[in-house]
N, C-alpha and C positions, 0 to 999 in steps of 0.2 A: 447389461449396460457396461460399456468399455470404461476405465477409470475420467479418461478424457468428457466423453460427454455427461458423464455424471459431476464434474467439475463445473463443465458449461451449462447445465440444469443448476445446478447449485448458484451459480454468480448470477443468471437471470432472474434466479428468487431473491437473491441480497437485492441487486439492481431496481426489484421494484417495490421492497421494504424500505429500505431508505430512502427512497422517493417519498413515498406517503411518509413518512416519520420527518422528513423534510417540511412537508407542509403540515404536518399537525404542529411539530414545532416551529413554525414561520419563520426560519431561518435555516440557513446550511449552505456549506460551500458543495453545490450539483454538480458542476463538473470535472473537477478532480477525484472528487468520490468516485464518479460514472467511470473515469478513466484508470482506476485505480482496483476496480473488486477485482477484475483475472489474477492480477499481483497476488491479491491476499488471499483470493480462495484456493490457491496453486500453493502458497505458503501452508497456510491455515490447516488443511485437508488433505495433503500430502507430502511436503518438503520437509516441515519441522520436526521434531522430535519433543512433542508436548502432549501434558495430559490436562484438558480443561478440569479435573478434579482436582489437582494439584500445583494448581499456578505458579505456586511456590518450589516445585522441585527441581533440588541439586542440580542435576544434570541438562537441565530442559534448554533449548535453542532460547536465545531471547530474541526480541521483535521490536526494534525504534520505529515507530509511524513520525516520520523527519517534518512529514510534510503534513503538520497535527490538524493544519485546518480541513482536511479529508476527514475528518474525524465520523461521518454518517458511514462511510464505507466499512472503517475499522470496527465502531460499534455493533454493526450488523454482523461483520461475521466470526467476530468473539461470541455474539449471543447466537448463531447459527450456528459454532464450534461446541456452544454449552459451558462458556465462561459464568452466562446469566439466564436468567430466563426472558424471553418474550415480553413478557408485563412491564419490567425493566428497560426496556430497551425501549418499550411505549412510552416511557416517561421521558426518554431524552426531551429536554431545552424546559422541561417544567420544576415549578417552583421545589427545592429540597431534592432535586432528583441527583444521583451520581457520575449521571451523562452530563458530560456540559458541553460547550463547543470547541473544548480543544481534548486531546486525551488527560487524564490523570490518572496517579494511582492510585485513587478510590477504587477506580474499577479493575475487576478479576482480569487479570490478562495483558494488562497495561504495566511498561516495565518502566517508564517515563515518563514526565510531564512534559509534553512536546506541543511543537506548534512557532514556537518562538524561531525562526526557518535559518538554519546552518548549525545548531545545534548538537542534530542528533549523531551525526558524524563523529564530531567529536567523543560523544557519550560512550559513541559506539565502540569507536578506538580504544579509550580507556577499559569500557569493560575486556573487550578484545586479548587485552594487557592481562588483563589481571585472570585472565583463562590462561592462558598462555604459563605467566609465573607461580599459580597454581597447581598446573596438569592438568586442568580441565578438559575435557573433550566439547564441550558445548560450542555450539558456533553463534556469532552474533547477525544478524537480519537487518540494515538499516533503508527505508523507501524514503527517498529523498523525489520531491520536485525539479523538474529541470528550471523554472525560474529559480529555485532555492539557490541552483549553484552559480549562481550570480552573487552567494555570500561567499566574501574570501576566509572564513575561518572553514570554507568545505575543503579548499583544496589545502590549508592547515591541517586539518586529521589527516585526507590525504598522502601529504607527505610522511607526516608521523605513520602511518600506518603501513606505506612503503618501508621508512627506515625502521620500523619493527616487524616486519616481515610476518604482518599478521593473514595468515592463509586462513584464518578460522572467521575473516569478517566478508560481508558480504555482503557492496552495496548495490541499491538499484536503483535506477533513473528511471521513473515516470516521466518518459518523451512524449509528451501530447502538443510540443508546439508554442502553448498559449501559456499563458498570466496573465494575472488581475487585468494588465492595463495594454493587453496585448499579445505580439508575436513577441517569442523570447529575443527572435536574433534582433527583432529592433528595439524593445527596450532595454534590452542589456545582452550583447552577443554575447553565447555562453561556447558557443562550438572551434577549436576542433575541443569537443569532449573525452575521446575515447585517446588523443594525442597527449591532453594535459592528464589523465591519469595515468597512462604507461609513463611518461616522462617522471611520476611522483611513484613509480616500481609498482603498478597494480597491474595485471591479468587481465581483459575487457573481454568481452561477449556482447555479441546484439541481439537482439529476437522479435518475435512480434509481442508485445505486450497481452493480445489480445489471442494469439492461437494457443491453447492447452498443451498442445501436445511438445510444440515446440518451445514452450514456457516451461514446464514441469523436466525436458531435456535439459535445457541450460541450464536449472537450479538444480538440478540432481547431480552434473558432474562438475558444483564445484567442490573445492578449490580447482580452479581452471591450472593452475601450474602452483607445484609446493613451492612455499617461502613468499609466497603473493598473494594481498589479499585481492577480492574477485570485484569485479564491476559487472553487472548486466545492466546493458541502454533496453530499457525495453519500450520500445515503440508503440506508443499508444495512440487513441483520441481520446479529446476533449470532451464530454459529454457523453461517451461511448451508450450504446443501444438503444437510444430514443434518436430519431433522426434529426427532429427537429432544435437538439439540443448540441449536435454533434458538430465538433471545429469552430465554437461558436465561443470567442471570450466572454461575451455576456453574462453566459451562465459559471461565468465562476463563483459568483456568490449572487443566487436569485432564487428565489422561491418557486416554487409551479404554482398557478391558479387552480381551482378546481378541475376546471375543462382540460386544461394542460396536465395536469397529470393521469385524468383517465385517458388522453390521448395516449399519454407516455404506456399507463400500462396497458393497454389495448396492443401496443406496438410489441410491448413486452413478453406479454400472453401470447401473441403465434407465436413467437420463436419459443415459448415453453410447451407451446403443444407440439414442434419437432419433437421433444426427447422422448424416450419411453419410459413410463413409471411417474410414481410420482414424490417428488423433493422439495415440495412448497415449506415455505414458510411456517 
């Protein structure tokens, strides 16, 4: 099996674990998670330079989840990378459990407490910094929402990050379109996107959010030009692989019914029974 669709087997397993983990815990934001596993299983599983045995070590890529209330995608594939175990990741949204609904660093893997939306950026930069005036080789990872950048303290790191010519940071834009309350461009036009960060000295790339191969390309050659840090727009959807879920605001923060989610993973399950081999849950 080609690295590619061992990735795409891989995210249709996350996809229908945190669905179910969605409705045992009766809460969770479904469709930015949905839109959001090719990101992190392209990170998670290939891009970074991390050991789930040692979360803690020196040299390891770190990873801002910006946009914390995804937070069922994230937990999925830290426990899929073997941050935690399975049992663990059962317990998210229940009483004394370490999952909550936004990231923290309770848990193995989590280098932030995120969630609070414009945040991580900044976070990011500073560590960024502090690689930089160290020697560090490590690079920083920050997934920002495209509603997110409707906060103006995004295009503050931004700039700081332009005028410290951090090539070791590298954001990415979950472009799915939607927020809570809508179309991004109508409740808060956030585009030209890729115009206001070159203008703040960052390097931009687009891609499909959703194709492996051409996702796993564009995070492989960055820093996209030295002395700049990287932007990838990656182009997503909103509810990605359940159809009845897909471009649909509704589901940014909705539970699935019973019926609804065996529908979801029915829909789930053919596209796992393309791949060859098996990489369940």
């Amino acid at each position: 099996m080609s690295l590619e669709r061992m990735l795409e087997q891989t995210a249709v397993n996350v996809r229908m674990k945190l669905l179910q983990n969605i409705l045992m815990a009766g809460g969770g934001h479904t469709g930015g998670s949905l839109s959001s596993v090719d990101i992190l299983v392209a990170l998670y599983f290939h891009v970074m330079h991390i050991d789930p045995e040692k979360p803690d070590l020196e040299d390891r890529d770190r990873f801002i989840m910006s946009k914390g209330h995804s937070v069922e995608s994230f937990h999925t594939v830290l426990s899929k990378r073997g941050y935690f175990s399975q049992e663990t990741l059962d317990t998210y949204g229940k009483f004394n459990s370490i999952l909550a609904g936004h990231p923290t660093r309770r848990v193995p893997g989590v280098e932030l407490n995120s969630g609070a939306l414009g945040h991580g950026p900044s976070v990011g930069t500073g560590m960024a910094i502090a690689a930089k005036r160290t020697g560090s080789k490590y690079r920083i990872f920050v997934l920002m929402g495209d509603g997110e950048q409707g906060e103006g303290s995004v295009l503050e790191a931004a700039a700081a990050a332009g005028h410290y010519h951090l090539d070791n940071l590298v954001g990415i834009v979950d472009r799915n379109y939607l927020q809570i309350s809508g179309y991004t461009e109508e409740v808060m036009a956030i585009e030209n996107l890729e115009g206001k960060y070159r203008a703040c000295g960052w390097a931009i790339r687009e891609c499909d959010g959703h194709d492996m191969k051409e996702l796993t390309e564009t995070l492989d050659n960055t820093p996209f030009e030295p002395g700049k840090p990287s932007l990838v727009i990656a182009r997503t959807i909103k509810g990605k692989g359940v159809s009845f879920m897909e471009n649909k605001a509704s589901w940014h923060h909705r539970v699935p019914s019973a019926e609804e989610l065996e529908k979801a993973l029915e829909e789930l399950d053919l596209k796992r029974m393309t791949y060859d081999g098996d990489y369940s849950l």
